[in-house]
N, C-alpha and C positions, 0 to 999 in steps of 0.2 A: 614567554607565552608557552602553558603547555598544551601537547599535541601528543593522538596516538598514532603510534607508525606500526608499520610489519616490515621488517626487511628478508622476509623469506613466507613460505608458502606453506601453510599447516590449519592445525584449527585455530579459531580465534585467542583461547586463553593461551593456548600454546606461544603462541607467535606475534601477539600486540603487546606494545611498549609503552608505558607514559615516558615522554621524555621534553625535555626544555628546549623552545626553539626561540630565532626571533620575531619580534611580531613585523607583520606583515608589511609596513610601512603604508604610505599614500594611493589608494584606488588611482587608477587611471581613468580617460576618459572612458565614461559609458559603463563604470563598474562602482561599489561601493565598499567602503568596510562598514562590515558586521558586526559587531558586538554580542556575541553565541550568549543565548539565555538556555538553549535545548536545542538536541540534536533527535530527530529521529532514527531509528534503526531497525533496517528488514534483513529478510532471508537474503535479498543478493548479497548484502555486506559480509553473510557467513559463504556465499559461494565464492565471492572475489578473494576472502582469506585461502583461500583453498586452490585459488587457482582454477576453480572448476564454473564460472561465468562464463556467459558466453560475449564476453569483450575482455579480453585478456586483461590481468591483472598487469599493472606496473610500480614495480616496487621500487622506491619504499612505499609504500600504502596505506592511504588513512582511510577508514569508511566513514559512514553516514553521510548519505547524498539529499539530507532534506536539514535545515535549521531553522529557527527563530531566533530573534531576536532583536536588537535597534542600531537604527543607521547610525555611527558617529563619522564618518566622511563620506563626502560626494567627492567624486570624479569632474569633468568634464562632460559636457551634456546630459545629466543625472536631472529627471524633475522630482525627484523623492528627495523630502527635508531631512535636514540631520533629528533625528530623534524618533524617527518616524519605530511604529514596530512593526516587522516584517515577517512573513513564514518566505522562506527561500526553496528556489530546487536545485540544491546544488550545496555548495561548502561542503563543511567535514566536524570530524572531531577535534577541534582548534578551539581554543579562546576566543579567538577572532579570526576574522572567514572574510579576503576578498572577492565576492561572486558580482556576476554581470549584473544590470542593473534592471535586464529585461528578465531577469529570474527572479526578481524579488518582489514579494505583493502586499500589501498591508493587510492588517488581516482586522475583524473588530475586535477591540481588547476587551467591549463589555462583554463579549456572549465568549471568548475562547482567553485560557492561557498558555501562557507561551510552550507549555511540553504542549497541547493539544495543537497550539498551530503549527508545530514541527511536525506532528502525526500528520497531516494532509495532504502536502504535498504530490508525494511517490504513491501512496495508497488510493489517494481520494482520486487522482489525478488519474490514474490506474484503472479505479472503477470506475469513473466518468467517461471515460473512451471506449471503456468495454461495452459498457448497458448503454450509454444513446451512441457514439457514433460507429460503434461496429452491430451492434444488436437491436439500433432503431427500438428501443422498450419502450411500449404504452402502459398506460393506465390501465387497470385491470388486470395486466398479464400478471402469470406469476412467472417464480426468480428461483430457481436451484441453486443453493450457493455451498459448494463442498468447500472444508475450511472455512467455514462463519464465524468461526469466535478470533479466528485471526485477523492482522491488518489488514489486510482488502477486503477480507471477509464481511466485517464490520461494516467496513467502507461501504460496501456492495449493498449492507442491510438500509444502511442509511438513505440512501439516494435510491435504492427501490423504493421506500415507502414514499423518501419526497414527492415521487414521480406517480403514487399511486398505484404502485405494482405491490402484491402479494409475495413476498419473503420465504421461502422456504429452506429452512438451516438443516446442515448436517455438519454434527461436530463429534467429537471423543470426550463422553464424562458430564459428570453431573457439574461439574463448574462449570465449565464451558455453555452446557445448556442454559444454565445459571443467568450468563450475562447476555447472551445474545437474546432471551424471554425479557432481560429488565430494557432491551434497546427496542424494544415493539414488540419481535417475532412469534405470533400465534403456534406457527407450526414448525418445528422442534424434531429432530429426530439425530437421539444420541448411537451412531453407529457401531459401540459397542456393548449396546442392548439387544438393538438390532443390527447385525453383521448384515443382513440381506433386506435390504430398505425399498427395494426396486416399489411392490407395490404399497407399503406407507405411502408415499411421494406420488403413488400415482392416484393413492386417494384424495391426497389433502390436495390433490390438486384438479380433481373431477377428471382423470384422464392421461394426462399428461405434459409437462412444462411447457412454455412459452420461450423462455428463456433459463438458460443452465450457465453460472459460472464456475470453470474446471479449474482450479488451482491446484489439484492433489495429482491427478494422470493416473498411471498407473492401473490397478485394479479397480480403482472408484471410477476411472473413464468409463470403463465398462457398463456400470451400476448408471449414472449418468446419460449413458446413451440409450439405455435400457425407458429410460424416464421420459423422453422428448414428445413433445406433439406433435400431428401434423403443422407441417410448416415451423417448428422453434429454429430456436439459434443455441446451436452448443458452443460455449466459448472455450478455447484454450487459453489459460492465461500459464499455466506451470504444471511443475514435474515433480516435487516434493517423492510423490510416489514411486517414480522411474515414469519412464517414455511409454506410452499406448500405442499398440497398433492397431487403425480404424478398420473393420471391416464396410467396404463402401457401400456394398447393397444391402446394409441395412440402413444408410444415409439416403438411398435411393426406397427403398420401400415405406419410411415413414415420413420421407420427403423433408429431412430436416436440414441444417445446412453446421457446416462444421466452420468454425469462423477462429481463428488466429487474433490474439490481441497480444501486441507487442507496440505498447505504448512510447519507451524509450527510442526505437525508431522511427516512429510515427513524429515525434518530434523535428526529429532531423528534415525528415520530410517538409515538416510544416512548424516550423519553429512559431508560427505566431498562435496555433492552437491550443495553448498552454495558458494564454492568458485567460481565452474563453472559457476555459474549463476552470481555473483556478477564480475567476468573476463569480461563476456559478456556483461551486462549493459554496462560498465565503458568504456568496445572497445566501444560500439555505442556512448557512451558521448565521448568521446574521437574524432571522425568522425564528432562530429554535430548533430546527430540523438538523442539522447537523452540530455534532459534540464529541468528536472520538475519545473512548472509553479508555484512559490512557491506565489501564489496568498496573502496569509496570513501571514507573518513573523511579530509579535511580541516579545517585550521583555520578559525576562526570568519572571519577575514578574510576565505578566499576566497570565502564562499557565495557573492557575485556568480556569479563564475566557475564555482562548481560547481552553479549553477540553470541555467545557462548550458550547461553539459555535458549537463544532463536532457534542454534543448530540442533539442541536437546529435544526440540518442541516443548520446553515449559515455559513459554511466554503464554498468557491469554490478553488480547485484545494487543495494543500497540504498545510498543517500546521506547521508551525516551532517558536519556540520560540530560541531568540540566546542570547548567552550571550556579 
């Protein structure tokens, strides 16, 4: 079975190995083997290369924490048939992947292929706890989403619109513009056209946001807080940009609320939340409404190289290597 490792701490093409391991042997009760068809792969996989996540790395190290793929063994207590095909939260870059049996969901094969239901997972799963259960999003609201043509970003366009919310993109470049226009998005704004977008944003949105997804930090947290309406919800979801610091009375004078999304903890918390949320994606794919833009599918050799493209930022939309 081949698998990528890192046995040391650097950037990704630097420091991941293809190399030849055993396979996996027989799931235990309550787990399954995988048969890896795609793995998906984000920016933590490039921060856990590096040592710079915040859950320490432990080496040797495989990334890719989302797969698809088909059951070819049950465990004990398992109700998923052998054959079944699964998007999973969890596995790696393996041939074959033994994960729990409560991480793994069927996904519908007529409306998704298996790189797109590796893309759901960690993104979709991501943006569905950011917009309804940290940011309660209605209908009508609109949706600030700095990094949009990215994996959440995307995510984030999706499940606005299912929800009835207004979209509002900021990205780098006329590609980028590009795809996040062909995923619905009306209103568009390439930030380096416009370096100072504050009042675009406060047009296209008669005033100012309902809700903001932050995944860049940094100097856009600023431009973002700048954006907010009475009463919004500014999400943190990352730091891409480096770390912001909030000044609080302007959180108090335009009465917005600054809200933390840290979904992988939120799990621990509530392991059974995952199912709900991954129910929900799967109805919207299932409808039409969800299809992530798997812009990037590469073969399983290159994940080096294409974890490597995350850290660059030339990825546009999600990243899958397939076997």
């Amino acid at each position: 079975m081949r698998i990528w490792r890192s046995h040391e701490l650097g950037d990704p093409l630097n420091v991941l190995q293809l190399e030849e391991d055993d396979a996996p042997g027989e799931p235990g009760p309550l787990q399954v083997l995988v048969d890896t068809a795609a793995v998906g792969l984000t920016f933590p996989d490039v921060l856990s290369c590096r040592g710079e996540y915040q859950v320490p790395t432990r080496l040797p190290y495989t990334p890719g924490g989302e797969i698809a793929g088909v059951v070819s063994a049950v465990g004990e207590g398992v109700d998923l048939e052998v054959g079944t095909a699964v998007a999973v939260l969890g596995g790696g870059l393996r041939e074959q992947n033994i994960v729990g049996a409560g991480s793994c969901f069927a996904y519908p094969t007529d409306a998704l292929s298996p790189a797109q239901a590796a893309a759901i997972p960690v993104n979709y799963g991501t943006a569905w706890f950011g917009l309804h259960d940290r940011a309660k999003l209605q209908p009508g609201e609109t949706v600030l989403i700095t990094g949009a043509a990215g994996g959440t970003g995307t995510a984030c366009i999706h499940l606005a619109l299912a929800a009835g919310a207004v979209p509002i993109a900021i990205v780098g470049g006329e590609q980028k513009a590009a795809l996040v226009r062909s995923l619905g998005v009306e209103h568009v704004v390439d930030h380096r056209e416009t370096p100072d977008w504050v009042d675009t944003v406060r047009e296209m949105s008669g005033g100012g946001v309902d809700v903001a997804w932050d995944a860049v930090g940094g100097d856009a947290f600023h431009q973002v807080r700048r954006c907010m309406a009475w009463d919004g919800r500014l999400l943190i979801v990352g730091f891409v940009g480096g770390i912001a610091h909030a000044p609080t009375n302007h959180a108090l004078l335009k009465n917005y609320s600054i809200v933390g999304v840290h979904w992988g903890a939120s799990l621990m918390r509530d392991p059974k939340s995952v199912k709900r949320q991954m129910a929900a994606v799967f109805e919207f794919a299932a409808e039409g409404m969800v299809s992530p833009p798997v812009e990037s599918v590469r073969p399983f050799e290159e994940a080096a190289a294409v974890i490597q493209a995350i850290a660059d930022r030339q990825v546009t939309g999600k990243a899958v290597v397939t076997i």
